[in-house]
MDAnalysis code that builds the backbone (N, CA, C; Angstrom):
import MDAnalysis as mda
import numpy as np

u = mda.Universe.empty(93, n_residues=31, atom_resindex=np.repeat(np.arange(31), 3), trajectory=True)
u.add_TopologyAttr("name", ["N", "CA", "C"] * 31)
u.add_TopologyAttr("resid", np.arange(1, 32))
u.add_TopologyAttr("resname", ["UNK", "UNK", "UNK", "UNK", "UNK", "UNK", "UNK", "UNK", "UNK", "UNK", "UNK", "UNK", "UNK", "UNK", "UNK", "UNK", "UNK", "UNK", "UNK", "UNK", "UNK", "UNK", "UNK", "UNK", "UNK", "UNK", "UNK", "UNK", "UNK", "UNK", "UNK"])
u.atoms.positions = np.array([
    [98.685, 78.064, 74.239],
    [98.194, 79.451, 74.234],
    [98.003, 79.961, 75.670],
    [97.248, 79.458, 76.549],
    [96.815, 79.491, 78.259],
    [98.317, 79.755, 78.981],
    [99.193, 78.905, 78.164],
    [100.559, 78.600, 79.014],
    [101.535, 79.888, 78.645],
    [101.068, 80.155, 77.419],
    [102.198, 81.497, 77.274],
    [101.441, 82.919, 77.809],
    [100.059, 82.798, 78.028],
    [99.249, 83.459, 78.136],
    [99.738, 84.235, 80.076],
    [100.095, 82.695, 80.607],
    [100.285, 82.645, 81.953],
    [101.792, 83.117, 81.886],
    [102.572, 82.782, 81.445],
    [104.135, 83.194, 81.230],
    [104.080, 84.665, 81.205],
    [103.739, 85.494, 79.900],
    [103.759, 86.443, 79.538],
    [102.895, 87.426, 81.293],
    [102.185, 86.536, 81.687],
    [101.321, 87.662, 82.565],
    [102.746, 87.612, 84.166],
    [103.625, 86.493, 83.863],
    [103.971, 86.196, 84.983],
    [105.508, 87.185, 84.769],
    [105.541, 87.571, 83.972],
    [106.925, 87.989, 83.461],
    [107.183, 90.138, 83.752],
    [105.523, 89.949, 83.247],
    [105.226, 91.286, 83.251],
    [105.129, 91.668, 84.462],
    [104.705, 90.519, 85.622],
    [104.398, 91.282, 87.097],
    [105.951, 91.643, 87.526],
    [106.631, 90.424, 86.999],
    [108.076, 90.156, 87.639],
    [108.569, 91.871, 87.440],
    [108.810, 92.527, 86.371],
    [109.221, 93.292, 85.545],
    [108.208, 94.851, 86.936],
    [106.941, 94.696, 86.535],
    [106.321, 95.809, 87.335],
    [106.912, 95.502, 89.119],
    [107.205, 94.242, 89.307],
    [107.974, 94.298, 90.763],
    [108.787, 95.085, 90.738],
    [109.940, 94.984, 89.735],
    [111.023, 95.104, 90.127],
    [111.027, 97.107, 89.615],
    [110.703, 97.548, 89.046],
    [110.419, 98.495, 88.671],
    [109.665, 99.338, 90.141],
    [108.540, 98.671, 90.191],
    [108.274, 99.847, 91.739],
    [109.466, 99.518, 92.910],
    [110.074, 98.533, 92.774],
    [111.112, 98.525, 93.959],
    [112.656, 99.532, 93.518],
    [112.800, 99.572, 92.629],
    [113.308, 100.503, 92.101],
    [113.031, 102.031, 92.816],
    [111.527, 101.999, 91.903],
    [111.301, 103.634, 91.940],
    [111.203, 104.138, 93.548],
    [110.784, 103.169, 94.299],
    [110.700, 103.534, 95.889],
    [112.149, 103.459, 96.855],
    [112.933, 102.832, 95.947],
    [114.204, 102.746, 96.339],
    [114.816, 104.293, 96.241],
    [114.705, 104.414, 94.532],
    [115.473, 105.604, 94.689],
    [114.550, 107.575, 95.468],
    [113.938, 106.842, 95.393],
    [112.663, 108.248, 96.535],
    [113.184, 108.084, 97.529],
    [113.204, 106.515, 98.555],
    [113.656, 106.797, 99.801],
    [115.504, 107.204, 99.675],
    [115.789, 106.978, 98.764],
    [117.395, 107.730, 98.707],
    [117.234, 109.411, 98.367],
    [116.566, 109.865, 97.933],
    [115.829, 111.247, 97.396],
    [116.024, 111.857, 98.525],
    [114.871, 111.453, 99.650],
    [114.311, 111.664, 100.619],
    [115.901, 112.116, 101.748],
])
């Protein structure tokens, strides 16, 4: 439970990384 608990939290940051690197990517192309 702890272990998927830790997975699931580790997956979601991965996911919110890659998502703000994204969104700041395409602003500084905006820009």
């Amino acid at each position: 439970m702890c272990c998927q608990w830790r997975n699931f939290l580790k997956t979601g940051l991965l996911k919110n990384i890659i998502i703000l690197m994204l969104f700041f990517f395409f602003k500084f192309i905006s820009n």
